[in-house]
C-alpha positions as CSV (number, residue, x, y, z in Angstrom):
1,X,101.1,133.2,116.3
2,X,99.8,129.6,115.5
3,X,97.8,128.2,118.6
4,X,99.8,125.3,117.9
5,X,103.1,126.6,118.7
6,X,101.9,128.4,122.2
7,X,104.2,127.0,125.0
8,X,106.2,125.0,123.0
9,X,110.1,125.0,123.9
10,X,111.7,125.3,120.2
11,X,115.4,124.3,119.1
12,X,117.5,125.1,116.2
13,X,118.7,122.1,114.8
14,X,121.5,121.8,112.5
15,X,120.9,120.0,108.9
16,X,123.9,120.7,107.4
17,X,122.9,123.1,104.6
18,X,120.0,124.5,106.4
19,X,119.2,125.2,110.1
20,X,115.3,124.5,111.3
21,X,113.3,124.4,114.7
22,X,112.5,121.4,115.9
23,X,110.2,121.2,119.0
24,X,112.4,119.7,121.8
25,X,110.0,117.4,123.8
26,X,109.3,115.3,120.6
27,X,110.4,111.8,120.1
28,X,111.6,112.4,116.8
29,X,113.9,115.3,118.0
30,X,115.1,112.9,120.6
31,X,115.5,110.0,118.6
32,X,116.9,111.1,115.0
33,X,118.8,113.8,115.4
34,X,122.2,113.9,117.2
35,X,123.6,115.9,120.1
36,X,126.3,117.7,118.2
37,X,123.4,119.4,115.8
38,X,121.4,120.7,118.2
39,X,121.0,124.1,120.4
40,X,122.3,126.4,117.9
41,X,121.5,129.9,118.0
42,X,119.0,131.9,116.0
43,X,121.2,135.3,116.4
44,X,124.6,133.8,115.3
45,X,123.0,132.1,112.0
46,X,121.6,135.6,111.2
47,X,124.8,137.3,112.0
48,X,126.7,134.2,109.6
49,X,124.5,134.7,107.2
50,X,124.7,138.3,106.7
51,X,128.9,138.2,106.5
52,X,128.6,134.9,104.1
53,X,125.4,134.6,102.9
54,X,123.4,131.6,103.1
55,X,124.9,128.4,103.0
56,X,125.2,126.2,99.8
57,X,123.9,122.5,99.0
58,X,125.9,119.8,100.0
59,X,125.3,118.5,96.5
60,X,126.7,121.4,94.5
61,X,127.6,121.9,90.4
62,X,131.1,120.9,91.3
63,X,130.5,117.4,92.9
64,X,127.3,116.4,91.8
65,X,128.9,114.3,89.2
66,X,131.1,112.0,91.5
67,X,129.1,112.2,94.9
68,X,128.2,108.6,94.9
69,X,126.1,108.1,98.5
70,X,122.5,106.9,98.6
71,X,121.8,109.7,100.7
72,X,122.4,112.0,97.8
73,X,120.4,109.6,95.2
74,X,117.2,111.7,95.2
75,X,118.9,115.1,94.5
76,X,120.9,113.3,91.3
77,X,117.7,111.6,90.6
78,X,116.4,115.6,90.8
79,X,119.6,117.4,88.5
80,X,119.0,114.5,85.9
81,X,115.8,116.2,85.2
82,X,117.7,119.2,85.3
83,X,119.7,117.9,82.8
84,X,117.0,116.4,80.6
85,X,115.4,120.3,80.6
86,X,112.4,119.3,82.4
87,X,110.8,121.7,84.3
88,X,109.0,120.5,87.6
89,X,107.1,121.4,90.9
90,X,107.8,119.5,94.1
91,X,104.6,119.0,96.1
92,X,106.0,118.0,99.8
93,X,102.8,116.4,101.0
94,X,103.0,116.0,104.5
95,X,106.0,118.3,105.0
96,X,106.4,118.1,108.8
97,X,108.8,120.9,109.9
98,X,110.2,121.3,106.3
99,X,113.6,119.4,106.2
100,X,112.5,117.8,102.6
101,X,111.1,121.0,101.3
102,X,114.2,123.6,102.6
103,X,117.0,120.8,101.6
104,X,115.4,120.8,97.9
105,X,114.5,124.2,97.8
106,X,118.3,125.0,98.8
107,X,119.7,122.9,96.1
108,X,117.6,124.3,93.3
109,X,118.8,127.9,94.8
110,X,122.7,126.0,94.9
111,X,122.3,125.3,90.8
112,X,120.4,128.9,90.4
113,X,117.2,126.9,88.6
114,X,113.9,128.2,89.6
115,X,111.9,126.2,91.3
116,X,108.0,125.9,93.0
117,X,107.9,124.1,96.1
118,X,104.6,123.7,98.1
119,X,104.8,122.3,101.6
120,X,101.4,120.9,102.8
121,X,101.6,120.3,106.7
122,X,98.0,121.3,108.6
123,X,99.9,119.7,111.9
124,X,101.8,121.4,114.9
125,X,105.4,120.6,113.2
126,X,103.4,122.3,110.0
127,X,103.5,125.3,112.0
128,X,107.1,125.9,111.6
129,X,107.4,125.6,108.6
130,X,107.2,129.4,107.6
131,X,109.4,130.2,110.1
132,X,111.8,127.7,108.9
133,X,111.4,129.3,105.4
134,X,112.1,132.6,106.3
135,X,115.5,131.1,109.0
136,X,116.7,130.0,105.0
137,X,115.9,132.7,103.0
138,X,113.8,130.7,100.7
139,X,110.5,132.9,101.0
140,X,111.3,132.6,97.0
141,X,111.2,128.6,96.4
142,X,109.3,127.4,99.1
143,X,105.3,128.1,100.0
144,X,103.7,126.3,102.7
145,X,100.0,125.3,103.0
146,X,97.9,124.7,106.3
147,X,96.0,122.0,103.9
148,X,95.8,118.2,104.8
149,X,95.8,116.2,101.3
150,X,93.1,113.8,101.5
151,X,90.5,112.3,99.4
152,X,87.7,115.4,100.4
153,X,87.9,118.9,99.5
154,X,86.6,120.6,103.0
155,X,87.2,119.7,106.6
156,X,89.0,116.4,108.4
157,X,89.7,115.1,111.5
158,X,93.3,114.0,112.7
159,X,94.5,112.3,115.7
160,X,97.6,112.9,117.4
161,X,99.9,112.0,120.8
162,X,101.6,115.0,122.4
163,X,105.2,114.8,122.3
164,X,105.0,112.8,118.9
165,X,105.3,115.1,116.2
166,X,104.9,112.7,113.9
167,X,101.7,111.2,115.0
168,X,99.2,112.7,113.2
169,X,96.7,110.9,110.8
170,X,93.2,111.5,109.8
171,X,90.9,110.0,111.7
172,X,87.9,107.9,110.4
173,X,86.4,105.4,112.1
174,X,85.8,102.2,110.8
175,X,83.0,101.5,108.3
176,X,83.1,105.2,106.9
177,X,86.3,104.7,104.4
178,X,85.8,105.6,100.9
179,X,87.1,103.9,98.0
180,X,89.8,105.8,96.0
181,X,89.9,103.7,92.4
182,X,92.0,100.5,91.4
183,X,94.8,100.6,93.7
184,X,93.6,102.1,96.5
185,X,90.9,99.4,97.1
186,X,93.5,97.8,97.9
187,X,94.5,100.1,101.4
188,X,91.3,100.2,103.3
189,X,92.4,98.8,106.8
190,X,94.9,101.9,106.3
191,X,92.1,104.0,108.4
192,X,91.1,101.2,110.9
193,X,94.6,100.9,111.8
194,X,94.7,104.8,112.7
195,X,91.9,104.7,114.4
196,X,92.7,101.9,116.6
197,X,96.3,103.3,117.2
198,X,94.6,106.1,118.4
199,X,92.6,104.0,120.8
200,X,95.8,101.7,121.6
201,X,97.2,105.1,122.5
202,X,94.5,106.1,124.6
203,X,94.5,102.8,126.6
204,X,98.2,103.1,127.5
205,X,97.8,106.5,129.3
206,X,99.1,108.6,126.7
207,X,98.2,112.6,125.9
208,X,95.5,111.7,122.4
209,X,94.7,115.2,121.4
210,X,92.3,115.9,118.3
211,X,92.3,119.0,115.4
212,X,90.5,119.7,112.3
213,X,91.8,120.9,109.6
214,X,90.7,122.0,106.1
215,X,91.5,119.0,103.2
216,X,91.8,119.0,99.6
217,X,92.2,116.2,96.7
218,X,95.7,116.8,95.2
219,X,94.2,116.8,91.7
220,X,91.9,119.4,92.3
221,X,94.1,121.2,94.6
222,X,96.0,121.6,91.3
223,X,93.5,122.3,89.2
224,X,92.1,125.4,90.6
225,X,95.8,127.0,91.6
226,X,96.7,125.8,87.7
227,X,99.8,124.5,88.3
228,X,100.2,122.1,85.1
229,X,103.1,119.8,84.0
230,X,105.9,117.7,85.4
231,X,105.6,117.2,89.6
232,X,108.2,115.4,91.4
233,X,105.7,114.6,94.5
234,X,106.9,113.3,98.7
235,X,104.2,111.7,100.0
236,X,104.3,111.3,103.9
237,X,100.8,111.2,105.5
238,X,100.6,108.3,107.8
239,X,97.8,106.1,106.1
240,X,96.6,108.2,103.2
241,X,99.4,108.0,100.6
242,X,97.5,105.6,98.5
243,X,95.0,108.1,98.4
244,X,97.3,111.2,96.7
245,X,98.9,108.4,94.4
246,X,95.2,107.6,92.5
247,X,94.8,111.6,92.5
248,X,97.7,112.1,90.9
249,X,97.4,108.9,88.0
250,X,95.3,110.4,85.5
251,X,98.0,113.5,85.7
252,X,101.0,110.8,85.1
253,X,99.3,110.2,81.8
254,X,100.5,113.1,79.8
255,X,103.3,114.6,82.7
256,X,106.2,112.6,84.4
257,X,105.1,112.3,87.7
258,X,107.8,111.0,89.8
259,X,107.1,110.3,93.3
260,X,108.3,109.1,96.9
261,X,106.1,107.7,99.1
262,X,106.0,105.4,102.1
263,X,105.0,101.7,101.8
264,X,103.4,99.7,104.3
265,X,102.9,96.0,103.5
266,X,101.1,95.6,106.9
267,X,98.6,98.2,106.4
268,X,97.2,95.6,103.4
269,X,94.2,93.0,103.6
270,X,96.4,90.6,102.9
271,X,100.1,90.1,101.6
272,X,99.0,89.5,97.9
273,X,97.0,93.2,98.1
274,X,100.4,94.4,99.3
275,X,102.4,93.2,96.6
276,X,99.3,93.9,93.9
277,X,100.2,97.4,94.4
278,X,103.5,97.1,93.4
279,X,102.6,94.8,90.9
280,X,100.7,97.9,89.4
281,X,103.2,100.8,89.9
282,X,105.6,98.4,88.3
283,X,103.5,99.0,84.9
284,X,104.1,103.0,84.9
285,X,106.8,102.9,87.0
286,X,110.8,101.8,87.8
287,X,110.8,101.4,91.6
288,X,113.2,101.9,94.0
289,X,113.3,100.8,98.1
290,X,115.0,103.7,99.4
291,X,114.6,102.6,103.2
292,X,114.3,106.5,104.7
293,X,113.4,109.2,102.5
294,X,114.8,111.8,104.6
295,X,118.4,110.2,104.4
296,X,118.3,107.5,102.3
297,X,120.3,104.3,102.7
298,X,119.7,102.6,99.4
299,X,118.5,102.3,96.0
300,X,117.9,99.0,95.3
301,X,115.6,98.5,92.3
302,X,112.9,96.3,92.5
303,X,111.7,93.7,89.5
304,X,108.6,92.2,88.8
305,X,108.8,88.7,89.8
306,X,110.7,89.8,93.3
307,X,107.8,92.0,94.3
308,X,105.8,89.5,96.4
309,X,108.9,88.4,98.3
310,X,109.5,92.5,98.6
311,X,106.5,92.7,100.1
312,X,106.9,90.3,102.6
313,X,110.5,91.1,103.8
314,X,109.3,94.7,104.5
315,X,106.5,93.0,106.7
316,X,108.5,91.1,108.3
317,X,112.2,91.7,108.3
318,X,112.4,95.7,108.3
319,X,111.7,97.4,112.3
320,X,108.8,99.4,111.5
321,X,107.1,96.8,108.9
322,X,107.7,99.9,106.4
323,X,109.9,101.4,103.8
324,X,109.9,104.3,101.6
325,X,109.9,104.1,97.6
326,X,110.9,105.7,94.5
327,X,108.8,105.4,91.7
328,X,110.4,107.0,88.2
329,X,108.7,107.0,85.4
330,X,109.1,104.8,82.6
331,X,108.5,107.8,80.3
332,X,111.2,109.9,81.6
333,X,114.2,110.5,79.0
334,X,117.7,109.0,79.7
335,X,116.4,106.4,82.0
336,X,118.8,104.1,81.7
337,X,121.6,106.3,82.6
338,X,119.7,107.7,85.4
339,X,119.1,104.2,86.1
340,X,122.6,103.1,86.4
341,X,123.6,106.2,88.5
342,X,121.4,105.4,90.6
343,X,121.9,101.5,91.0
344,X,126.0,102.5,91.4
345,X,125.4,104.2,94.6
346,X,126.9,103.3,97.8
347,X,124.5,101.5,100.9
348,X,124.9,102.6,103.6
349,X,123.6,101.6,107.1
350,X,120.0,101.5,107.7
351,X,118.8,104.2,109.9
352,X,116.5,106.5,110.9
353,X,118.1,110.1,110.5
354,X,116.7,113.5,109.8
């Protein structure tokens, strides 16, 4: 058994398509996922799934053409590629428990295409993740890693509050950050900021606990397990994600890389750094403010001359100071009618739901 996951009390948690544990004293058990999904039983699911079979994707062959919610926007971002014969790997970097990584895994299962899907997640909701493979019968899709993604291949420090599963992040102290290429000289004060939330946490009384883990460069990680071509890549790592997105650029020169990844505006020197980063993506890539990758709330595409004003609504406006993005290649064939599915769909309220 993981050390992690000794005296834990464990919940299965309903996600429509696919069941996972969730630890239940954690703040995002309590605060994004309902009552009526929770405490359901491991022996029932078992005992359902071996009269029915495993559950299908919400988003299926029959309704994948009319479903027109934002919260479905990345799986029809997903079947166009599908549909476009391109052939991809889904790197969930920063998996947590796996609800990204089992909800697309299920859906390629759903359409019958085969699919590789690598969960990286070094953390204690990381630890569930097998388990939560196994719960969905997707030991065939879905592999996870006990890797963090960094910018070193060998060992790293993280930081984390007890009780807050989604806490973690690498911890360097200031004056020690490294400089990861054109845009991510922009995001140094991403590792000052973790490093003083730790301390903020520390001064407020609450339970800072610290781990290593072994780390790996994405582009390298790649390299030496040879997986080549198109990647569709989430990006969730609390400070670093500028870090996998340089990795991964020389890649997005001869494959479509399309990723999701969390943007910060606060974490930036200054507001202009902010929007310079955008500024850049916008070159390679269409870009989409999705709100909550997760569940999704919007895809409202984002244009050059906006960005700065972007930038500074997110800082300012949204209740975290973050949102997550979309970038699409500009290379990727039908854009435009991927383009206008995706600008059709339907907002919904903003919130934070797993």
């Amino acid at each position: 058994m993981n050390p992690f996951l000794y005296d834990k009390k464990l919940d299965l948690v309903d996600f429509e398509d696919v069941k996972l544990l969730m630890f239940r004293d954690d703040s995002l058990y309590d605060i994004t996922v309902s009552a009526d999904r929770k405490n359901r039983s491991l022996r029932e699911h078992f005992l359902e799934v071996s009269r029915h079979g495993y559950p299908k994707s919400i988003v299926c062959p029959a309704n994948v053409d009319q479903v027109s919610a934002a919260r479905f926007g990345l799986f029809i971002y997903l079947h166009h590629l599908w549909r476009e014969n391109i052939e991809f790997t889904v790197l969930d970097v920063g998996s947590h428990v796996g609800d990204f990584s089992l909800k697309v895994a299920n859906f390629a299962r759903t359409f019958q295409k085969k699919l590789k899907v690598i969960a990286f997640d070094p953390t204690p909701a990381g630890a569930l993740v097998e388990y939560n493979v196994q719960i969905n019968g997707l030991q065939d899709y879905v592999r996870h890693e006990d890797l963090a993604v960094s910018d070193v291949n060998g060992l790293i420090k993280f930081q984390a509050v007890k009780g807050h599963s989604d806490s973690p992040s690498a911890l360097v102290r200031p004056g020690n950050e490294r400089l990861w290429g054109k845009l991510t000289k922009f995001v140094k004060s991403h590792h000052k900021s973790n490093y003083f939330q730790g301390l903020l946490s520390r001064i407020r009384g609450e339970r800072v606990f610290e781990f290593i883990a072994k780390s790996a460069v994405i582009s390298d990680y790649l390299d030496t397990n040879r997986i080549e071509g198109h990647l569709f890549v989430k990006i969730d790592i609390e400070g670093l994600d500028q870090c996998v997105i340089s990795s991964l650029l020389p890649r997005a020169q001869k494959s479509l890389v399309s990723i999701v990844t969390e943007f910060t505006p606060g974490s930036f020197p200054s507001p202009g750094a902010a929007a310079g980063m955008l500024e850049e993506l916008n070159k390679s890539f269409v870009i989409y403010d999705i709100f909550y990758s997760p569940n999704p709330t919007r895809f409202d595409r984002l244009h050059g001359r906006s960005l700065p004003d972007f930038a500074r609504q997110v800082r300012e406006r949204r209740k975290y100071g973050y949102t997550d993005l979309l970038l699409i290649p500009k290379a990727v064939p039908g854009l435009e009618r991927v383009l206008r599915r995706l600008d059709a769909l339907e907002r919904a309220d903003d919130a934070y739901i797993l």
